[in-house]
C-alpha positions as CSV (number, residue, x, y, z in Angstrom):
1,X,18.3,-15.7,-10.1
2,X,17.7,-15.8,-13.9
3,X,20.5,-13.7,-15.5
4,X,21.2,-12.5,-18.7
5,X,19.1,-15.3,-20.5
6,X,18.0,-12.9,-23.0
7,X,14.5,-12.0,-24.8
8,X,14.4,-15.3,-27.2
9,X,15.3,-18.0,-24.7
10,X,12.8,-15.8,-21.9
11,X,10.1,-16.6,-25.3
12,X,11.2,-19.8,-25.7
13,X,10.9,-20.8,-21.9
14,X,8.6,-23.4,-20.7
15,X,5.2,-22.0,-19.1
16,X,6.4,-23.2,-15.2
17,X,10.2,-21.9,-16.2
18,X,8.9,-18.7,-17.1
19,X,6.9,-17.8,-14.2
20,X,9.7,-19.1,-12.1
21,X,11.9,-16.5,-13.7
22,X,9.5,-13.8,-12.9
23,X,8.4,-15.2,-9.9
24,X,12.1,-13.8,-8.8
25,X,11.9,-10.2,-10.3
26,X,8.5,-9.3,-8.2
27,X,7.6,-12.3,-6.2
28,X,4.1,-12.2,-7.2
29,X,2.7,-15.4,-9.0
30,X,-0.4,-13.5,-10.5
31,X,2.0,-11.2,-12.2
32,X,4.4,-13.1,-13.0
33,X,1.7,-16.0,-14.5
34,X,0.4,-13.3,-16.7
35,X,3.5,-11.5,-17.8
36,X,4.2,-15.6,-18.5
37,X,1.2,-15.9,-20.5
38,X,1.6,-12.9,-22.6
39,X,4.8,-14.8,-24.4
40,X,6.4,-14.5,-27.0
41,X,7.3,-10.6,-26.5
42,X,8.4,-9.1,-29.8
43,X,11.1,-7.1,-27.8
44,X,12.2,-5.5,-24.3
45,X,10.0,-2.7,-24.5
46,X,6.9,-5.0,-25.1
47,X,7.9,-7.0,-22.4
48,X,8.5,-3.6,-19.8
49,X,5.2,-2.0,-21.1
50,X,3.0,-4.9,-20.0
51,X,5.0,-5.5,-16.7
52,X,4.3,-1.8,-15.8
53,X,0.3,-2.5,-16.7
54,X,0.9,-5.7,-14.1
55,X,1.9,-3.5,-11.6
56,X,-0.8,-1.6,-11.5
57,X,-3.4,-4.0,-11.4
58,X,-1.6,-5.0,-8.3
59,X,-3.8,-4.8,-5.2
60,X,-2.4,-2.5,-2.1
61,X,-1.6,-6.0,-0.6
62,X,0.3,-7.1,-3.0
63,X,2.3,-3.8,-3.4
64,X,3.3,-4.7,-0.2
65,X,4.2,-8.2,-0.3
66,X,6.5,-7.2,-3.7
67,X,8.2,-4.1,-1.4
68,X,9.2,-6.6,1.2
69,X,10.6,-9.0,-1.4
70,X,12.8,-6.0,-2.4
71,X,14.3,-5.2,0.9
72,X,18.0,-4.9,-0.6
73,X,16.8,-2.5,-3.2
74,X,17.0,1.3,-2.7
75,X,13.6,2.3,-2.1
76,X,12.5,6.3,-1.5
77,X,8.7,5.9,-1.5
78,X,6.3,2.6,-1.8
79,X,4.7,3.8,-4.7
80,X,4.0,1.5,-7.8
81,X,6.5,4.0,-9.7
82,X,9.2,2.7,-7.7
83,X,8.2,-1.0,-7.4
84,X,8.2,0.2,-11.6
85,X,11.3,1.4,-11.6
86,X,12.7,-1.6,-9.6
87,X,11.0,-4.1,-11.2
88,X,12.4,-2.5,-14.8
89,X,15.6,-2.8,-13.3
90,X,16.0,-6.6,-12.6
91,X,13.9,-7.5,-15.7
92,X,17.2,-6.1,-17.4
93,X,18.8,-8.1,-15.3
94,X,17.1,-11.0,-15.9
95,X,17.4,-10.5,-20.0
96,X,20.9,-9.1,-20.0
97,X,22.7,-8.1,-23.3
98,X,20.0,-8.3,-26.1
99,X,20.8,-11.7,-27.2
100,X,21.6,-13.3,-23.7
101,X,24.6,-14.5,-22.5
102,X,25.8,-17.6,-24.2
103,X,24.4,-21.1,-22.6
104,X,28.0,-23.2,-21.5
């Protein structure tokens, strides 16, 4: 999984690289392909805001595929709040510490 590559180098990916990273926060292509194509994000919140919008335009189908993707993560109630909340989670995973962990 993409960890802590923070917000510029997420910007700065490659189209295909970008929706790869994505791709492995929801497991939806749609999604992830527009979250993709909404680059560059000015910052995290940008970036959350129009995940969350993704969500929602989500069909019930989909929802469903994106629960079963997250079958290790604590899950209360299938409800796009939660996929939200868990979908907020790894993104911040994904970014890490504000500037990213440094490339070796």
């Amino acid at each position: 999984m993409h960890q802590g590559i923070g917000l510029d180098r997420f910007n700065a990916m490659t189209r295909d690289r970008a929706v790869h990273a994505l791709f492995e926060v929801c497991c939806n292509v749609t999604w992830a392909a527009t979250l993709a194509d909404a680059r560059p994000y000015p910052n995290r919140d940008a970036l959350l805001a129009k995940a969350d919008l993704g969500l929602l335009a989500l069909s019930r189908s989909d929802l469903d595929r994106a629960f079963d993707s997250v079958v290790h993560e604590r899950v209360t109630q299938r409800s796009v709040t939660e996929l939200a909340r868990i979908v907020r989670d790894r993104i911040d995973q994904m970014l890490g510490p504000t500037e990213g962990y440094p490339e070796y």
